[in-house]
C-alpha angles and dihedrals in degrees: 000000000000119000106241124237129189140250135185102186136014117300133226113262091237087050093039084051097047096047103049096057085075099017142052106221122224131176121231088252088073094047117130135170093265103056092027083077102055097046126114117154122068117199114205142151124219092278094049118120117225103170130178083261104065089033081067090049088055112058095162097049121129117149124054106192106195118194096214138026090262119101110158088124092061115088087224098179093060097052090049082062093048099047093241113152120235119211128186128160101247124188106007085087099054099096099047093056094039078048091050104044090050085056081050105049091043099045089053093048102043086041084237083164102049097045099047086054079046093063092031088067097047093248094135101094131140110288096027119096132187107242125238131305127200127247130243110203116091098011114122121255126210121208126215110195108006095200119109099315096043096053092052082048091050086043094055091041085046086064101056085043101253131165100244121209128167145172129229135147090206109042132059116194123173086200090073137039102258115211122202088204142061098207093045087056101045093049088053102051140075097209125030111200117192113222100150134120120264108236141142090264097054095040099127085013096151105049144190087265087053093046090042087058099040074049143166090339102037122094119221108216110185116181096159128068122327082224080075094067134055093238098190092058100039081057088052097047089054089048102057090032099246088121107064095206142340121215104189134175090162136057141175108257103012138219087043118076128195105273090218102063096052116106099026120126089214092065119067115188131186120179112253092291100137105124078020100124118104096252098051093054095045087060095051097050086057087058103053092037089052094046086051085052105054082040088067104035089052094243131128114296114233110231110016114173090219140012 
């Protein structure tokens, strides 16, 4: 009979595949006291949720296996005390969300949304004219997180020749204006683009104070995690009009998103589809198999988060 070996949210079909062969897969829902002890691979994905509380559940566990570099699910610091690996596929997913926060930049400020359900409806007759956009080159970019994300992010800006400004406890780069606060940057820029990590410590990060000073003409992109942002306000701000427009492909508590901002052609949603395009998730795949794979033949894993 197969070892068992552990997942929290639907596979992909190359990892599914890959791990059966030596496994027999089972979801936390089936979990008892008698195959909760033998198991020590957890397989997970960026949104996956590996609290204290199943850890405990979980005595023999020793390889958590993450599809996807987010792991704000995963309670680090106590596997770090129980000696349990975290891997994630860094990297190899860069290119697809920078792509992805410059398509939503562009698509809020040059209304792309709204005009295409403007044609849709047959509203576009002689005489009726869709109304202005806003353009894009030249305007100044904040960026929220420059690590590798945020300088895809600056590369791709750089290339429609915009002043590029950013905020990060942790980098330093010449190449770009540094702010030392949130607020002040906001304040300063036309287009606020989230890149940071999602931790405790950054949970509400961009505030109702940060999304009052970007204001009634700045646009808010997160294609990082919806924690970052304090969701309810950000509603609010809509709402009243203080927030000029929100791009969003993350929420807080996916996959619900706030009623009230459905239907408005200054929101702009996508579902969670940053690092979504064929070649991206191939390579994934060949991370976390691979990882899987150095896990069971007792050799070095490819991408732990610690040592």
């Amino acid at each position: 009979m197969k070892p068992y070996i552990l997942r929290n949210v639907k596979l992909d079909p190359r990892v599914e595949a890959f791990a059966s062969e030596y496994y027999t897969i089972i979801e936390v829902s089936e979990l008892n006291d008698e195959n909760a002890k033998d198991i020590d691979v957890l397989l997970t994905n960026g949104t996956g949720k590996a609290p204290k509380e199943l850890l405990d559940r979980l005595p023999s566990l020793k390889l958590i296996d993450d599809f996807g570099v987010g792991f704000d699910g995963v309670d680090i610091e106590e596997c770090k005390r129980r000696g349990i690996a975290v891997c994630t596929t860094p990297g190899v997913l860069t290119e697809d969300v920078a792509d992805l926060a410059l398509s939503l930049l562009m698509a809020s400020s040059r209304r792309v949304c709204a005009a295409s359900r403007f044609v849709n409806a047959g509203s576009w007759q002689p005489g009726k004219k869709f109304g202005l956009a806003h353009q894009v080159s030249g305007k100044k970019v904040g960026i929220v997180g420059l690590g590798r994300i945020g300088r895809a992010v600056a590369q791709r800006c750089a290339g429609f020749d915009m002043q590029i400004c950013y905020f990060d406890g942790y980098v330093t780069e010449p190449k770009y204006q540094k702010f030392e606060s949130l607020v002040e940057l906001a304040r300063e820029v036309d287009f606020l683009v989230i890149c940071a990590a999602a931790t405790a410590a950054n949970r509400a990060l961009i505030s109702e104070e940060v999304m009052r000073a970007l204001g009634p003409e700045g646009t808010l992109v997160n294609v990082a995690r919806g924690s970052l942002v304090d969701e309810k306000a950000m509603t609010k701000l809509i709402e009243e009009g203080s927030l000029g427009s929100v791009a969003l492909d993350v929420f807080e508590a996916e996959p619900h998103v706030p009623e009230s901002l459905l239907g408005r052609d200054n929101v702009i949603f996508t579902p969670h589809i940053a690092s979504a395009t064929v070649e991206t998730r191939q390579k994934m795949a060949e991370i976390v198999i691979g990882n899987l794979k150095a896990y069971r033949e007792g050799t070095p894993l490819l991408t732990p988060l610690f040592k």
